[in-house]
C-alpha positions in Angstrom: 0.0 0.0 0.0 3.3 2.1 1.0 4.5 1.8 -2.5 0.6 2.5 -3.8 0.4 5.8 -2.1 4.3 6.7 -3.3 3.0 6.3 -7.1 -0.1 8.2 -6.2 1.2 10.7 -5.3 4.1 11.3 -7.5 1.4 12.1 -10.1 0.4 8.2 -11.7 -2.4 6.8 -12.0 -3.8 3.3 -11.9 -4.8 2.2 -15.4 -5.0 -2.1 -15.8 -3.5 -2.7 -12.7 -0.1 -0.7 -14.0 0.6 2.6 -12.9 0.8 5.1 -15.4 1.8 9.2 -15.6 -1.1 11.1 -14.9 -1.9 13.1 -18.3 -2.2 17.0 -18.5 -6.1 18.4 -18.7 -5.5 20.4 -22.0 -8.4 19.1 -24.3 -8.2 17.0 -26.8 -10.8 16.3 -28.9 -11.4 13.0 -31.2 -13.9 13.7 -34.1 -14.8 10.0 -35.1 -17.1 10.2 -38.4 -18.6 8.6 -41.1 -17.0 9.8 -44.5 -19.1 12.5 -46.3 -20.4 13.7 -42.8 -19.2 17.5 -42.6 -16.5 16.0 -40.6 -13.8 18.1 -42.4 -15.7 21.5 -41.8 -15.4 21.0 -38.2 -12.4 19.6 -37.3 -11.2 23.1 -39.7 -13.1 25.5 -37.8 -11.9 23.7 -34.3 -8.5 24.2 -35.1 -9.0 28.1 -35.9 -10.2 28.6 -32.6 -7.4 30.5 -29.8 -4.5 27.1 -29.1 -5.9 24.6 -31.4 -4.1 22.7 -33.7 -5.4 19.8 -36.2 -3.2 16.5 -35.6 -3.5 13.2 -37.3 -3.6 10.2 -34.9 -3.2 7.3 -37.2 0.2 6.3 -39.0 -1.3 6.5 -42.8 -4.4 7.2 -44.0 -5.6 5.2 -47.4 -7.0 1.9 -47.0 -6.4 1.0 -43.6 -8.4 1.5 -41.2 -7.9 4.5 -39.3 -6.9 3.2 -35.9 -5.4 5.6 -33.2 -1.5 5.3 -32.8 -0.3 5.5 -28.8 3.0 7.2 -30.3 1.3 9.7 -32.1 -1.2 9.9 -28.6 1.5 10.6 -26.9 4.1 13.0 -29.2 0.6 15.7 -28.8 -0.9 14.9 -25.1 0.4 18.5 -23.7 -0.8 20.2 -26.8 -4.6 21.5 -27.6 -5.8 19.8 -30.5 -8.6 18.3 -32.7 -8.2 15.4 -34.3 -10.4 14.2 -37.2 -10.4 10.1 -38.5 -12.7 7.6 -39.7 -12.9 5.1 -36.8 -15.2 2.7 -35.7 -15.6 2.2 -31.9 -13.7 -1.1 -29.9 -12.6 -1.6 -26.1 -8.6 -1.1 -27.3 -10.0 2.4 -28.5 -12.0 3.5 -25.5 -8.8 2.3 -23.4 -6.8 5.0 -25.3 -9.6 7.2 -25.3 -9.2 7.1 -21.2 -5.8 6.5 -21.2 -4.9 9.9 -23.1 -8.2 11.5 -22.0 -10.0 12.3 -25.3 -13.1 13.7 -25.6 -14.8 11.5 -28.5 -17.4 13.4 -31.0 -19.4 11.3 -33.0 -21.0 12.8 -36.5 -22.9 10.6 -38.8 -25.6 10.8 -41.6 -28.4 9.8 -43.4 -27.2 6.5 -45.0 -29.0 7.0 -48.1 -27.5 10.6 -48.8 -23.7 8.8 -47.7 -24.5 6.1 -50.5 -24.9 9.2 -53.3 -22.0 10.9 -52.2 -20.0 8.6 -51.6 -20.5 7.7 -55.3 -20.2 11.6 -56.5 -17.0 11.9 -54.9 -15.6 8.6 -56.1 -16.6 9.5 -59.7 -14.9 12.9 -59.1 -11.7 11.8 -57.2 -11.1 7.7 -57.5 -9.3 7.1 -54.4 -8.4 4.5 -51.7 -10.8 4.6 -47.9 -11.0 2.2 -45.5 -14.9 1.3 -46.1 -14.4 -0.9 -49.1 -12.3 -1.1 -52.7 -13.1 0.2 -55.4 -11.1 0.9 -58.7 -11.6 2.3 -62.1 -13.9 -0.9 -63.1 -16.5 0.6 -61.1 -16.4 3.8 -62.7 -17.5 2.2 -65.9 -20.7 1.2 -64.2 -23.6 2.8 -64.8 -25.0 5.5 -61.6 -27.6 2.4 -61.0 -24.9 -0.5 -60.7 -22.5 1.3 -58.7 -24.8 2.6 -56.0 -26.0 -0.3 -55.1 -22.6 -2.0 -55.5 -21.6 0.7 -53.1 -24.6 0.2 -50.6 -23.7 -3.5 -50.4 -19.9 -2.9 -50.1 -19.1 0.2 -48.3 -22.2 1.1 -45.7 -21.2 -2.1 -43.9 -19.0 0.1 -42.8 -21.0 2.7 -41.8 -23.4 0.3 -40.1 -20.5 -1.2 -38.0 -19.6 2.1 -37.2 -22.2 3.7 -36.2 -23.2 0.5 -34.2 -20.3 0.3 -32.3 -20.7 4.1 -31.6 -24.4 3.4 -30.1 -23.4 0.5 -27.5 -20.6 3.4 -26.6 -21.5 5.3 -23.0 -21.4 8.5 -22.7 -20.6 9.2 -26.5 -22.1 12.4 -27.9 -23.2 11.6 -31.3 -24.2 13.9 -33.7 -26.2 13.8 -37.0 -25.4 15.9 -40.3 -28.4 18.1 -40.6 -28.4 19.1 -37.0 -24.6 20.5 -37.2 -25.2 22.0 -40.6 -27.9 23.4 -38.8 -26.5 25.2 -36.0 -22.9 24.7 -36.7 -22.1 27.6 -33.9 -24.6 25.7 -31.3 -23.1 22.3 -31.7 -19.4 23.5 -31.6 -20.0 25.1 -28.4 -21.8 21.9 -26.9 -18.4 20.1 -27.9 -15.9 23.0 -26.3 -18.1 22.2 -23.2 -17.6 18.5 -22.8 -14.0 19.5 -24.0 -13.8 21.5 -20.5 -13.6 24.4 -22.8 -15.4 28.0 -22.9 -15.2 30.6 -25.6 -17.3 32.8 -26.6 -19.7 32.6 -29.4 -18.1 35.8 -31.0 -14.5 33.4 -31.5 -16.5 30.5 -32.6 -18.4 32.7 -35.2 -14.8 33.8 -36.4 -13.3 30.7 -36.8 -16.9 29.0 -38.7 -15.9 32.6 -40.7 -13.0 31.2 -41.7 -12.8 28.1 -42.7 -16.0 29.0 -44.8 -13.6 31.7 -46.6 -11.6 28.9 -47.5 -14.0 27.2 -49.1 -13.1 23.6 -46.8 -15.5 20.8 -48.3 -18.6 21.3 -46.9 -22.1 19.7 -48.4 -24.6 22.1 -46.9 -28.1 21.9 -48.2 -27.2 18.4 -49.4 -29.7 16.8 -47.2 -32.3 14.2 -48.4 -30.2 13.6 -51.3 -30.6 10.2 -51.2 -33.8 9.7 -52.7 -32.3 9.7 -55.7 -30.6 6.3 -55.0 -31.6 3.8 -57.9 -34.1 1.0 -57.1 -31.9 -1.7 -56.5 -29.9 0.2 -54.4 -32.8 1.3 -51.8 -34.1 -2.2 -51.3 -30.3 -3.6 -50.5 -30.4 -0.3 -48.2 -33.2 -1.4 -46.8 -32.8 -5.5 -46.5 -29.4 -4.9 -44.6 -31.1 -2.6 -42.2 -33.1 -5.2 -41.5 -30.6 -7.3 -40.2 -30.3 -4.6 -36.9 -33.8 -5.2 -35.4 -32.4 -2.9 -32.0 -32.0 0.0 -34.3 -35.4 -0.3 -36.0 -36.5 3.1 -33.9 -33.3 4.7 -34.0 -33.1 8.0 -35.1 -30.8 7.4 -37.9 -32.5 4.5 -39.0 -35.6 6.2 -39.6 -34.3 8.9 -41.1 -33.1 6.8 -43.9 -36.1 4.4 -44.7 -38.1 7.9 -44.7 -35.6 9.2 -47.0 -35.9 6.0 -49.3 -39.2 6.1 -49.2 
């Protein structure tokens, strides 16, 4: 107990029965999001605001799954930051969520709208994400083919994710419209739970400026997803099926409404 007390109070702390250096408060805030969800706009506007910086957690980005890196945790823990990444939710995450005391933000969207985007932004700039591959084959598919190629492929992904999100506790989770909404609102709900206070005048500059820079940003894009081909909404809608504890969930019914 002696040698307890000695770690203790030397400034550890007890994490998995190993004692570990207690980290600093500064904030640090983990936007985990579903591709196509805003996510870009405010992880910017974050970093504009007085101390922030914008920091990548992850080794790579690409095709692997965007998992947080303890070195990279631990080369920014005395710094202020936002960080921004495509992650799904597991217990080796929340441990390093604790462990380097994160404040995790959620933001998803509609699945239907992520389906036409997703394609949109494929057709515009082929690339490699961690949701599923595709490669120029796909881009010789017709709009009908390759939405529901994607909607069987990639929203797995979102599924999983947002899943693993919802057994979370304690997660704030946001949804598209209601950021895009009241972008200023929602950024000072997540200063807050960051242990954070500004006042709405900085947060109105730094939305300011990142808008000024014209950051990816899909306002008004909302609903979108009607426009999915046939095919496509009835695999959206099978595979939803297959979560029968989600069949009242907010997101859930915003996308069979949106699919009609």
């Amino acid at each position: 107990m002696k040698k307890n007390n000695r770690f203790l109070n030397a400034g550890y702390v007890a994490i998995d029965g190993a004692f570990s250096r207690l980290l600093p408060t500064r904030p640090h805030i983990l936007i985990a999001c579903m591709p196509k969800s805003a996510s870009t706009f405010l992880a910017s506007a974050i970093s504009e605001l007085p101390g922030f910086r914008r920091y990548r957690l992850t080794p790579d980005w690409g095709a692997r799954e965007q998992e947080l890196c303890s070195i990279r945790l631990s080369r920014y823990n005395r710094r202020k930051y936002v960080s921004q990444h495509h992650l799904r939710n597991s217990e080796w995450t929340q441990h390093l969520i604790t462990q380097y005391n994160l404040t995790p933000i959620v933001l998803v969207r509609n699945l239907a709208d992520c389906a036409i985007s997703i394609r949109e932004h494929f057709q515009k700039e082929p690339g490699e994400g961690p949701t599923a591959y595709f490669d120029k084959s796909h881009l010789a598919m017709s709009n009908s083919e390759f939405e529901e190629a994607i909607v069987r492929l990639a929203i797995p992904w979102y599924i999983n994710f947002y899943a693993g999100w919802k057994a979370a506790e304690n997660i704030s989770i946001y949804d598209f419209d209601e950021y895009t909404a009241e972008p200023e609102k929602v950024m000072g709900e997540i200063l807050a739970k960051a242990t954070t206070h500004l006042p709405a005048s900085e947060i109105q500059q730094a939305l300011g400026r990142v808008r000024e820079q014209q950051t990816r940003f899909n306002v008004g894009a909302s609903g979108r997803g009607e426009l999915l081909s046939n095919p496509a909404k009835k695999a959206l809608l099978r595979m939803m099926d297959f979560y029968p504890s989600l069949q009242d969930d907010p997101l859930f019914v915003k996308t069979r409404n949106t699919l009609g």
